[in-house]
C-alpha beads as a LAMMPS data file, in Angstrom:
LAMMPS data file: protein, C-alpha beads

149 atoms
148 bonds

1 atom types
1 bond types

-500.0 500.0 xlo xhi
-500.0 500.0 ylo yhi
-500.0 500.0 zlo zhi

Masses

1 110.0

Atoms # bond

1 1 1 -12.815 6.567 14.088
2 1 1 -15.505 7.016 16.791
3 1 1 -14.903 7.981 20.469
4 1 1 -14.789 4.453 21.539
5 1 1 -12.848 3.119 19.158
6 1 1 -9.911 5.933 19.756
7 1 1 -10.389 4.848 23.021
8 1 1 -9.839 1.426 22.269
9 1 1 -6.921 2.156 19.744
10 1 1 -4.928 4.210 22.911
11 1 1 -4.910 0.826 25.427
12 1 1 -5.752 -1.959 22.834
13 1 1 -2.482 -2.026 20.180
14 1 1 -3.493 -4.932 18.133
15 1 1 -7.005 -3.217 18.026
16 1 1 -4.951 0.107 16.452
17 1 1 -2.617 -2.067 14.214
18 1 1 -6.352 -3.473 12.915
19 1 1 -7.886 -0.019 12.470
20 1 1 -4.263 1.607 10.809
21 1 1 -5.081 -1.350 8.155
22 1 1 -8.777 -1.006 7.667
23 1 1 -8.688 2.641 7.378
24 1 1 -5.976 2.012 4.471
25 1 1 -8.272 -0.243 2.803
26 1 1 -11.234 2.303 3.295
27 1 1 -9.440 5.170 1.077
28 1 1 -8.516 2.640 -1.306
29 1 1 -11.410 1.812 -2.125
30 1 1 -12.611 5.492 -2.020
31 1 1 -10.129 6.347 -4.645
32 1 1 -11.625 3.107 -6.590
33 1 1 -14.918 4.442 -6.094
34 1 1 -13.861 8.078 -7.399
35 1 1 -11.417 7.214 -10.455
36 1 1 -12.582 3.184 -11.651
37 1 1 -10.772 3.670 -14.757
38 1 1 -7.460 4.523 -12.995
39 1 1 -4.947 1.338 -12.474
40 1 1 -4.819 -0.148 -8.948
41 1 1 -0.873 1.235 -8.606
42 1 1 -2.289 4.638 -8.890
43 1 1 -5.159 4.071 -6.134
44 1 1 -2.384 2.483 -3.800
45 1 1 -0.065 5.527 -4.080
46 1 1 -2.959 8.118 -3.482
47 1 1 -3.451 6.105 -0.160
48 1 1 -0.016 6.401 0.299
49 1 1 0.255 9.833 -0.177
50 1 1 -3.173 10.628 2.159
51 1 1 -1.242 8.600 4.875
52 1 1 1.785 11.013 4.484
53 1 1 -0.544 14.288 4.246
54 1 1 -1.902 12.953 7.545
55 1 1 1.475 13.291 8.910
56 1 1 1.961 16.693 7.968
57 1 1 4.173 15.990 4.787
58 1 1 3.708 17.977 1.935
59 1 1 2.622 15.436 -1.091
60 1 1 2.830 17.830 -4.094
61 1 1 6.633 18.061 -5.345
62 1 1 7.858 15.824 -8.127
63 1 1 9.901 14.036 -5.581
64 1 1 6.911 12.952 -3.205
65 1 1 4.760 11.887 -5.995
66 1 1 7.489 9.865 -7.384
67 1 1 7.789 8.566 -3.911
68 1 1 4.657 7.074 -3.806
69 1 1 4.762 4.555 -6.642
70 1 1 8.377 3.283 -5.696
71 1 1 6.794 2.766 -2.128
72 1 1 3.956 0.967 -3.093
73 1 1 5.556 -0.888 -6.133
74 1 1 5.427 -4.391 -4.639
75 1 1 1.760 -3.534 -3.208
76 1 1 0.402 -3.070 -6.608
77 1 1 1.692 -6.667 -7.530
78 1 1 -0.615 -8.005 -5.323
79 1 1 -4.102 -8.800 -6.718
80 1 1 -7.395 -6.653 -6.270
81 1 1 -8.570 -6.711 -3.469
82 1 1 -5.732 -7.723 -1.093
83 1 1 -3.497 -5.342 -2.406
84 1 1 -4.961 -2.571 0.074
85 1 1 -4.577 -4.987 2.651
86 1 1 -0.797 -5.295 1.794
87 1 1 -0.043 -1.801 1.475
88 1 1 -2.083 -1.118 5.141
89 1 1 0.482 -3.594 6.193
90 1 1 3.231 -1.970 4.846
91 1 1 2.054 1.076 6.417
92 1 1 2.273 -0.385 9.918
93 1 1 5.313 -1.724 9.888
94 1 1 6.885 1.356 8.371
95 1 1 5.052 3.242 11.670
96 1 1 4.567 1.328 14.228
97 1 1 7.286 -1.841 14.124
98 1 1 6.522 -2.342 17.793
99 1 1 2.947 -4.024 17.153
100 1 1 3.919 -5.327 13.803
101 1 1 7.027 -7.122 16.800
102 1 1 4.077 -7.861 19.080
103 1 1 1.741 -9.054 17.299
104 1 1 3.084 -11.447 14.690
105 1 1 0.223 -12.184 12.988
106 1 1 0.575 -8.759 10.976
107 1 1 3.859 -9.727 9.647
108 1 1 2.607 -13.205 8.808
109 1 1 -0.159 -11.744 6.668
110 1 1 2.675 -9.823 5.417
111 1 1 4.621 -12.245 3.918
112 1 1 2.129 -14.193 2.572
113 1 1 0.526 -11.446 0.570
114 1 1 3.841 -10.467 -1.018
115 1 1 5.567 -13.792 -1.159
116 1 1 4.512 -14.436 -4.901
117 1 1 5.811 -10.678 -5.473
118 1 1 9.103 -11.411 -3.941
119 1 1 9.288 -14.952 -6.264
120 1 1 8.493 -13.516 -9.507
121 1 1 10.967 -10.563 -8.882
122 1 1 13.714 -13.397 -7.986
123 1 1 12.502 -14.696 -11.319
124 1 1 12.680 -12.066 -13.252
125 1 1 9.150 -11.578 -13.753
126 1 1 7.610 -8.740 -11.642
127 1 1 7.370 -6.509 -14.569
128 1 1 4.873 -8.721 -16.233
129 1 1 3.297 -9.160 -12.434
130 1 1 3.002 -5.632 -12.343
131 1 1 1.253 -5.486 -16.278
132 1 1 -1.245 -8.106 -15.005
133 1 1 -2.353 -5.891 -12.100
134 1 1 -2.022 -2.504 -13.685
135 1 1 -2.569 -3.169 -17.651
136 1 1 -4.001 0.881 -18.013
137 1 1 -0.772 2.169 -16.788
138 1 1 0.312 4.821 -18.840
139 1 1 4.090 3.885 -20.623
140 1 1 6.305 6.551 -18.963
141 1 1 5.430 5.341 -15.676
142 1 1 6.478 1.406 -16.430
143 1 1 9.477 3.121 -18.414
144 1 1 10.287 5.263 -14.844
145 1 1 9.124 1.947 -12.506
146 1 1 11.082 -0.617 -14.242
147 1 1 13.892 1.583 -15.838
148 1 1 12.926 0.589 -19.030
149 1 1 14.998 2.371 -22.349

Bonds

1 1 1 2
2 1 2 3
3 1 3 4
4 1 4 5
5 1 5 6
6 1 6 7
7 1 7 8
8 1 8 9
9 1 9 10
10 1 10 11
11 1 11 12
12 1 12 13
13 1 13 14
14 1 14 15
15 1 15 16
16 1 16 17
17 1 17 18
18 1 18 19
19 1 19 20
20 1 20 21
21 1 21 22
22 1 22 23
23 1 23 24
24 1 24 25
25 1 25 26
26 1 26 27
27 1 27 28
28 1 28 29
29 1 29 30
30 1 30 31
31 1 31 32
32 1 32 33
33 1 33 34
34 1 34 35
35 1 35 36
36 1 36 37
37 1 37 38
38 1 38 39
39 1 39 40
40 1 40 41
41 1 41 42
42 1 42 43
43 1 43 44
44 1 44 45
45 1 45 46
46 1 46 47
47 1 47 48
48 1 48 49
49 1 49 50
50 1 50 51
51 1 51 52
52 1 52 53
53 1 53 54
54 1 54 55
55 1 55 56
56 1 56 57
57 1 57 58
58 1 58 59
59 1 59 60
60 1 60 61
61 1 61 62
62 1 62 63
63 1 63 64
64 1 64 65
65 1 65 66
66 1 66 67
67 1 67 68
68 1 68 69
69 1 69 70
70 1 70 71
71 1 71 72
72 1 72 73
73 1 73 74
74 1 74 75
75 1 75 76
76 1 76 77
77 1 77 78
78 1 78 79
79 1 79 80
80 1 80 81
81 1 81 82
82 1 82 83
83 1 83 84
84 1 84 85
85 1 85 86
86 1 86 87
87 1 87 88
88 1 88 89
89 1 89 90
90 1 90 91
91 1 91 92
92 1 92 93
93 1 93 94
94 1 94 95
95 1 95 96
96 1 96 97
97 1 97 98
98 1 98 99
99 1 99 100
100 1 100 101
101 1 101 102
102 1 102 103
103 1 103 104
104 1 104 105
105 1 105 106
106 1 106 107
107 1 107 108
108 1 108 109
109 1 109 110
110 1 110 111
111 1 111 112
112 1 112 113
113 1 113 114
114 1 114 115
115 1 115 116
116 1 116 117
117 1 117 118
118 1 118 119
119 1 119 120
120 1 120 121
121 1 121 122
122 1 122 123
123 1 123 124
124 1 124 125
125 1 125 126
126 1 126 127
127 1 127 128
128 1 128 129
129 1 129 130
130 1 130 131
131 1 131 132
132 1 132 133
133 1 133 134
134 1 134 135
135 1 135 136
136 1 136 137
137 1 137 138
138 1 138 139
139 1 139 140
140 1 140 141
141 1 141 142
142 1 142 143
143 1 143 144
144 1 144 145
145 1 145 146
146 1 146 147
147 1 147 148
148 1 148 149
């Protein structure tokens, strides 16, 4: 972020909210760029993780990696490209609920993003929503997601 755009981002909270998302959808894309052949789920929770790295967390246990595909589960249900759009969502709510409060119109893209998501795991059928987004998945990760036997 340039000098006038941190600027903006410090008076101007809808402008921040805006940039928190773009900047999500930059590394996504990034870690498209870097690793094509790699599914979408594991692009979204390398974002994920570079958000919490940001913040000082350490991302290299078990635990943390773990972390990162249950927390961006629903995010990778969403089609290419808006999925990155959902999960930079998902990342301002989780830190900053005040503009996401103020500024409805994040929410609102929200829910329409993962309203399908939400239906087909009410049906049943977010597993197979998840296979259509992420078919290179490797097994023991569906088998660890979806608590498969």
């Amino acid at each position: 972020m340039g000098l006038g755009n941190f600027l903006k981002s410090v008076v101007d909270r809808e402008f921040l909210g805006r940039d928190i998302v773009k900047k999500q959808i930059e590394i996504y894309y990034q870690q498209k760029n870097f690793y094509p052949e790699q599914a979408q789920h594991v692009h979204l929770a390398q974002v994920w993780l570079s958000r919490q790295a940001a913040h000082g967390h350490s991302i290299s246990s078990p635990e943390m990696q773990m972390l990162s595909y249950t927390e961006t589960l629903l995010c990778a249900c969403v089609p290419h490209p808006q999925c990155a759009e959902a999960l930079g969502l998902y990342i301002l709510y989780k830190e900053r609920p005040d503009i996401i409060n103020d500024y409805p119109h994040f929410s609102h893209s929200f829910e329409a993003l993962i309203w399908p998501v939400m239906q087909a795991q009410e049906d049943g059928k977010m597993e197979a929503l998840y296979k259509k987004h992420n078919p290179n998945v490797p097994k023991e990760y569906m088998e660890i997601l979806f608590c498969e036997a």
